[in-house]
NUBAVEX-173140 format. One line per 5 residues: number of its first residue (from 1); their letters; for each residue z, x, y of C-alpha. Coordinates in pm, whole numbers, plus 50000, padded with zeros to 5 digits. Layout:
N
NUM) A) Z:X:Y  ...
***
This chain:
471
1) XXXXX) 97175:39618:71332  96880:39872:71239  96640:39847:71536  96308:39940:71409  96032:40078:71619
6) XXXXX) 95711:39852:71514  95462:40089:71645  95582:40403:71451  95294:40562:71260  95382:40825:70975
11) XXXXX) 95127:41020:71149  95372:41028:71499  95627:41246:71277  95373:41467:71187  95504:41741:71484
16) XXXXX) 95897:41686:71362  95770:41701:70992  95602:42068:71021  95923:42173:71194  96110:42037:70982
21) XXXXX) 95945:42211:70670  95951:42576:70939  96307:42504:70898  96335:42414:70558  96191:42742:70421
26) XXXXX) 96467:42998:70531  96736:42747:70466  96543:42752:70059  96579:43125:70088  96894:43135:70201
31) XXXXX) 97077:42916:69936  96854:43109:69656  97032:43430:69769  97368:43312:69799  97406:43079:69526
36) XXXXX) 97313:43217:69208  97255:43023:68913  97571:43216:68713  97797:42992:69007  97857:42648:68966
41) XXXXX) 97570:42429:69146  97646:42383:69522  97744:42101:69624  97819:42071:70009  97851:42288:70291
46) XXXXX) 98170:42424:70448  98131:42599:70803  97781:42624:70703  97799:42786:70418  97741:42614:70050
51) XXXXX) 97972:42606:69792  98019:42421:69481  98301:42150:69374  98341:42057:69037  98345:41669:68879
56) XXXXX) 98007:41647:68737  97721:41893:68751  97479:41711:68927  97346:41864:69218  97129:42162:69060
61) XXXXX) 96830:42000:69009  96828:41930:69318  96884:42305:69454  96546:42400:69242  96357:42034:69350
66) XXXXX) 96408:42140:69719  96212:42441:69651  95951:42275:69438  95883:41996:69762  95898:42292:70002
71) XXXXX) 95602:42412:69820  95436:42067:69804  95456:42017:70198  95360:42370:70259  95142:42512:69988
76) XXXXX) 95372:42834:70013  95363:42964:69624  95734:43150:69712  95862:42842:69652  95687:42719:69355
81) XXXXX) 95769:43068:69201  96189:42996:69321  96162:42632:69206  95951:42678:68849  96131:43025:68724
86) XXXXX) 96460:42869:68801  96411:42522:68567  96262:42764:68294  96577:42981:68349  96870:42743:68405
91) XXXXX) 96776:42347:68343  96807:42343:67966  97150:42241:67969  97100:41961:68181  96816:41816:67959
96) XXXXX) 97041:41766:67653  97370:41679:67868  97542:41429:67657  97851:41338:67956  97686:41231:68248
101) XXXXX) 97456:40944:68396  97299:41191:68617  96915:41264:68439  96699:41183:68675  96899:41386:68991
106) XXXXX) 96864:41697:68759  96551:41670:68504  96302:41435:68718  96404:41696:69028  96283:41982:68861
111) XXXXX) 96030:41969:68520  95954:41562:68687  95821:41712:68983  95665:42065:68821  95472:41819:68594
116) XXXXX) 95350:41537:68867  95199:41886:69055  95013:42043:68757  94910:41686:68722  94791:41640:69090
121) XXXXX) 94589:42001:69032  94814:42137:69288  94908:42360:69037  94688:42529:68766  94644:42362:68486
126) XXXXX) 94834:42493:68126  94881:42262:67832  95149:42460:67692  95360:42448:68031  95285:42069:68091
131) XXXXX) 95381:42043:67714  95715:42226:67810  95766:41998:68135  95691:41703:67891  95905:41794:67598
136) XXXXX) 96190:41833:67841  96171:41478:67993  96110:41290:67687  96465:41437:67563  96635:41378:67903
141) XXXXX) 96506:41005:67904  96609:40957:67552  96969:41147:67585  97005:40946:67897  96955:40646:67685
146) XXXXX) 97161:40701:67464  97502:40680:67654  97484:40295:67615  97758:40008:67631  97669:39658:67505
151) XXXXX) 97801:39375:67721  97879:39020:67648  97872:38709:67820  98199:38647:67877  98220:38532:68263
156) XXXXX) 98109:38142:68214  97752:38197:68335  97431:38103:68176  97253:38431:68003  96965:38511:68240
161) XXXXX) 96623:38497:68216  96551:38861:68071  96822:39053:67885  97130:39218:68071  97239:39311:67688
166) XXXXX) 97423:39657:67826  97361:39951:68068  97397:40363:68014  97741:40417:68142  97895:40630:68384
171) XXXXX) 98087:40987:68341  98403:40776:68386  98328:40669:68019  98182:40296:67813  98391:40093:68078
176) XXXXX) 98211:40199:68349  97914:40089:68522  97755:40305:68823  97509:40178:69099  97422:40504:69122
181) XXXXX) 97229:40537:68811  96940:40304:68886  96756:40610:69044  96848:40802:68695  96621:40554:68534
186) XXXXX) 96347:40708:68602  96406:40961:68346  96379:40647:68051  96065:40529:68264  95912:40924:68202
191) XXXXX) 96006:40917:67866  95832:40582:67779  95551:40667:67956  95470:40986:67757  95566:40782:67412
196) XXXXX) 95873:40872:67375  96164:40679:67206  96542:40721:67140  96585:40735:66745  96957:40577:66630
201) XXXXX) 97106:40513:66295  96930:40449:66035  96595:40593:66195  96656:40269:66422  96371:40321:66715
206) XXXXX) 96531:40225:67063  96259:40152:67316  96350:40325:67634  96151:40022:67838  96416:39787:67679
211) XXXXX) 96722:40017:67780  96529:40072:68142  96532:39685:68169  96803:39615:68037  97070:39855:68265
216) XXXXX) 96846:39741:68569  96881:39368:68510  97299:39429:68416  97325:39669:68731  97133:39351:68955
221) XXXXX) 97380:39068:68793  97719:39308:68860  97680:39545:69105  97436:39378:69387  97573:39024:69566
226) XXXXX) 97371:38740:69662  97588:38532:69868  97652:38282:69570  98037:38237:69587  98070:38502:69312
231) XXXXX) 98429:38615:69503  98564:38576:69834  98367:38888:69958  98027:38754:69822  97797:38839:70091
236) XXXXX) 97393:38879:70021  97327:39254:69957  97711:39395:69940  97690:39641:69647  97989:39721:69467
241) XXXXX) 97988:40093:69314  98116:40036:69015  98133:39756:68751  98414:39752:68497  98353:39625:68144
246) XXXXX) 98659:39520:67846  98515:39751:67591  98684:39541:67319  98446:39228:67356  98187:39405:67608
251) XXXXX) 98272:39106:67911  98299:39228:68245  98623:39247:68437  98563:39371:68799  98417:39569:69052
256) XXXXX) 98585:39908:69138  98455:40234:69329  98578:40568:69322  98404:40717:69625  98394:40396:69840
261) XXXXX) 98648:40229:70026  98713:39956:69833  98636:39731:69551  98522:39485:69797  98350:39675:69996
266) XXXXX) 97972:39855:70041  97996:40277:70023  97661:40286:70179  97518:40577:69972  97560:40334:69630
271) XXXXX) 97394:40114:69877  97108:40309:69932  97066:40430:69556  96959:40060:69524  96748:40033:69805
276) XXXXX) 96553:40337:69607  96604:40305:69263  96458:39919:69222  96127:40003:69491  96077:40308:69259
281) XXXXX) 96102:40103:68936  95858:39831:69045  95614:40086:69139  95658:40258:68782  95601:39861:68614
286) XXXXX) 95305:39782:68796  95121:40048:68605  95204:39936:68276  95067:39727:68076  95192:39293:68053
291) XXXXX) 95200:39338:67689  95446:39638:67684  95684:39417:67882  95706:39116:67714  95962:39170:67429
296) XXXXX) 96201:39219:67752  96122:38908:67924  95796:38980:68085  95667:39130:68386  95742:38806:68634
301) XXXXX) 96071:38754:68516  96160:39144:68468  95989:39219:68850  96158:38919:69030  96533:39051:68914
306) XXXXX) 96478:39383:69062  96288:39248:69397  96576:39018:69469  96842:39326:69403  96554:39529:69608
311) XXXXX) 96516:39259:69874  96891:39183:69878  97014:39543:69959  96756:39624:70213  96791:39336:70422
316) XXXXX) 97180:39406:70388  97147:39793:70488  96919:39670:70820  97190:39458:70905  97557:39617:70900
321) XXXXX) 97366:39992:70989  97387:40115:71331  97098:40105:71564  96914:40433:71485  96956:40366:71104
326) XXXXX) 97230:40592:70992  97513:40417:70825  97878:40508:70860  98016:40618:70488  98137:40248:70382
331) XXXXX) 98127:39917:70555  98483:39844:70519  98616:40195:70602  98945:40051:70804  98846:40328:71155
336) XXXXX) 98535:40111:71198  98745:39816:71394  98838:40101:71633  98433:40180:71759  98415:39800:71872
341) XXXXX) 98002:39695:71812  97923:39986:71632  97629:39813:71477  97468:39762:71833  97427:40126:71951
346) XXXXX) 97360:40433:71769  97616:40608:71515  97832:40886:71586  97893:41130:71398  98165:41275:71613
351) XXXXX) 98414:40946:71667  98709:41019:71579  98763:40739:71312  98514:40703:71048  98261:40974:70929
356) XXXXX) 97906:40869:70927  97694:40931:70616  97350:41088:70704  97269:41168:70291  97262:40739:70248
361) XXXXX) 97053:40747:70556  96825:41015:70355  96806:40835:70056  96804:40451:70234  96518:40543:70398
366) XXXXX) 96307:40608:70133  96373:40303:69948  96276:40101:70282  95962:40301:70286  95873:40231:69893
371) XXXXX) 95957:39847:69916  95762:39826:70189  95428:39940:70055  95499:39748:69732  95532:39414:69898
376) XXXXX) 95249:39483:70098  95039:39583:69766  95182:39240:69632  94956:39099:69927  95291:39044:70168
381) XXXXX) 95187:39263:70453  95438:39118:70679  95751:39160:70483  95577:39515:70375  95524:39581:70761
386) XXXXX) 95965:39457:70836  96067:39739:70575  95837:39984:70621  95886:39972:70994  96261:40018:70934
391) XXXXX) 96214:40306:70714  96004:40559:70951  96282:40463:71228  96526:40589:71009  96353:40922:70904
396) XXXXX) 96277:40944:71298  96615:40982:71401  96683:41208:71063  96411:41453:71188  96589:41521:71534
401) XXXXX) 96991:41625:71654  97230:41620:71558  97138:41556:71220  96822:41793:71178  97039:42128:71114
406) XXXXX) 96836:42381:71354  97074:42692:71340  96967:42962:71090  97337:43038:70992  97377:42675:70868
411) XXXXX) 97275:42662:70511  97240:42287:70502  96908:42088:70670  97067:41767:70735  97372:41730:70893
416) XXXXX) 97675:41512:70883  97670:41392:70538  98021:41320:70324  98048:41329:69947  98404:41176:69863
421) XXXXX) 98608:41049:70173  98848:40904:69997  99004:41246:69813  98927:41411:70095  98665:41624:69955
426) XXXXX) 98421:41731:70287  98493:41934:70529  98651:41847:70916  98600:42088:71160  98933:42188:71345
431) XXXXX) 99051:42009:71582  98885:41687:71403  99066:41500:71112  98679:41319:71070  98414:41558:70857
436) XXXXX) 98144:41612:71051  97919:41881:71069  97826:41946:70758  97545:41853:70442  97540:41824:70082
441) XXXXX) 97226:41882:69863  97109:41554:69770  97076:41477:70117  96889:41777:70168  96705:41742:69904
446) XXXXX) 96622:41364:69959  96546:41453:70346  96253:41658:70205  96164:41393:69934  96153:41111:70229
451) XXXXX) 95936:41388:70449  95656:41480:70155  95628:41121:70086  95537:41016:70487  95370:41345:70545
456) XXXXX) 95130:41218:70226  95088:40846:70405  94990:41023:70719  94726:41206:70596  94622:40965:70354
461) XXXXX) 94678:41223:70042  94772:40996:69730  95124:40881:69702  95429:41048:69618  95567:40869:69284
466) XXXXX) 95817:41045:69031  95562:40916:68731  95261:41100:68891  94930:41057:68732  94899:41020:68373
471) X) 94820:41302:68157
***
């Protein structure tokens, strides 16, 4: 169980935050000259070194959003220059990718984050280059949108309260149903905002709020448990990767995974993809209008679906993670009945059983950080206090060894991160048949994400959101 130091202040990480960013810069560099955008995107590190591995191109938005935050913690214009010529250079073709779930990784990464700054006045103000930033998320949020599967209701249960009608599916094709693409909605959430809709047959105008709600609210009623009896492994906050659908009537079927353990188990980084992607999407809702939401359901019942998945998935993560807050890679991994109470002391990263998973960690602890501050903006400071509390103890032990990556010959910043145990993907150091060691870029990438957005509560500079201010 997470142990959570209730007198952490963002402002005590303030001294492991500027190293962290000292460190960050030459490890920017670094990948910039060794990984050129005529490679495929790297992916993960092997003996230090990045290199790419192919399944879906998804991690090069994040490559050019590391440099973008690196200049938004710093104010070092190196890295705006890295991070903004490389998007105008080499991001088109993942604007208008057709094949993958993966918009908001890529697009909100890169033109998301070059557009909140010109908005913040952080950078200088040019209509035709927030026009360009614009013109490239509206048609990410709407081809995002448009990789949609209808469901039906074919598994004896009452229709809910607001629409679970379908959900964008994964690269696996219309069957499939990701966790992971609840932080991708934040592309449909950019689009909508700057007026943007998908356009279908017939000149048939597809709201992007309704496909937003409608994949969250599917993704809640599938993919996150409540301890209801929906199987024999129904416990409150499990989160199954993947939901499969019959595509002949639309019903669902069952849960599956292709990077977890098991069906019936939690892979802790789909995990924390909730535990981010629902904070992030109440945050976006609370600055729209009641009226826009109301052909969906309406703001109580569209907010209380994505609360209780919030809610549900947090309070699961504090329970089955180790002390310190890093997860191992699934909660079911079949090693894990080897390290006895493993959930009572701090992970290691270098048993000899089960890898630990410092890139859910990354992203986890973000989420905790963003529910918190909702629920206490909802006027529930103590709930707000439980989560938030949770999330700086995570991003503590993040910030330090052995997961900070301090030697300059290691191209990754955060250490000990896995991408695909089960095909045997990362990278075991010899001697070891456990990866260890090494990072992959969204960790990275979400290790600097996590940092700009405590380093802003600490010194009280308005809040990091992916929606920014509006134009």
């Amino acid at each position: 169980m997470l142990h959570s130091d209730l007198k952490l202040l963002p402002a005590d990480l303030s001294d492991a935050l500027a190293r962290l960013w000292g460190l960050s810069a030459a490890k920017v560099r670094s990948i910039q000259s060794t990984c050129t955008p005529e490679q495929p995107a790297p992916v993960f590190t092997v003996d230090g070194r990045y290199t790419a591995r192919g399944w879906t191109d998804w991690t090069q938005g994040f490559q050019f959003g590391s440099a973008i935050l690196q200049f938004d913690a710093t104010g070092d214009e190196e890295f705006l220059q890295i991070g903004r010529e490389n998007t105008l250079r080499h991001m088109a073709s993942h604007v208008t990718h057709a094949g993958v779930h993966d918009h908001g990784f890529n697009n909100v990464s890169t033109y998301g984050n070059l557009r909140r700054l010109m908005l913040e006045d952080r950078i200088a103000h040019n209509p035709w280059e927030l026009a360009f930033y614009e013109l490239a998320l509206k048609a990410s949020g709407a081809v995002q949108a448009a990789r949609w599967s209808a469901t039906g209701n074919g598994d004896g249960r009452a229709s809910d309260a607001v629409a679970s009608g379908g959900f964008i599916y994964s690269f696996n094709g219309p069957h499939s149903l990701f966790c992971d693409t609840i932080r991708s909605l934040r592309s449909l959430a950019l689009a909508h905002q700057l007026g943007h809709v998908l356009m279908g047959e017939n000149d048939r105008r597809i709201s992007l709020l309704g496909r937003l709600v409608e994949h969250a609210c599917t993704t809640a009623r599938y993919n996150v448990y409540y301890g209801e009896g929906r199987d024999a492994y129904d416990v409150r906050g499990r989160v199954a990767h993947e939901s499969i659908f019959n595509r002949n009537d639309g019903c669902y079927r069952c849960p599956s995974t292709q990077q977890g353990y098991s069906p019936f188990s939690t892979w802790t980084r789909g995990l924390a993809w909730v535990m981010l992607g629902y904070p992030e999407e109440l945050q976006w809702l609370a600055t729209r209008d009641d009226r826009e939401l109301l052909p969906f359901g309406g703001r109580e019942a569209i907010e209380s679906v994505m609360l209780r998945a919030a809610t549900a998935a947090c309070d699961f993560y504090l329970q089955e993670t180790p002390a310190d807050g890093v997860p191992y890679w699934d909660t079911g991994a079949p090693g894990l009945a080897r390290l006895g109470d493993y959930r009572d002391r701090p992970a290691d990263p270098y048993n000899p059983y089960e890898p630990v998973d410092s890139s859910a960690a990354a992203i986890a602890c973000q989420g905790l950080l963003r529910l918190g501050c909702y629920l206490a903006s909802r006027g529930d400071p103590a709930a707000g206090t439980r989560y938030r509390q949770a999330g700086l103890t995570v991003l503590r032990t993040l910030l330090e060894p052995p997961y900070l990556s301090t030697d300059p010959r290691h191209q990754g910043l955060l250490l000990h991160a896995v991408y695909h145990r089960p095909r045997g993907w990362d990278h075991a150091p010899a001697g070891s048949r456990v990866p260890c060691g090494e990072s992959c870029l969204w960790g990275d990438y979400h290790l600097r994400e996590a940092a700009v957005y405590v380093q802003r509560l600490a010194s009280n500079q308005s809040p990091l959101v992916f929606f920014g201010p509006n134009s």
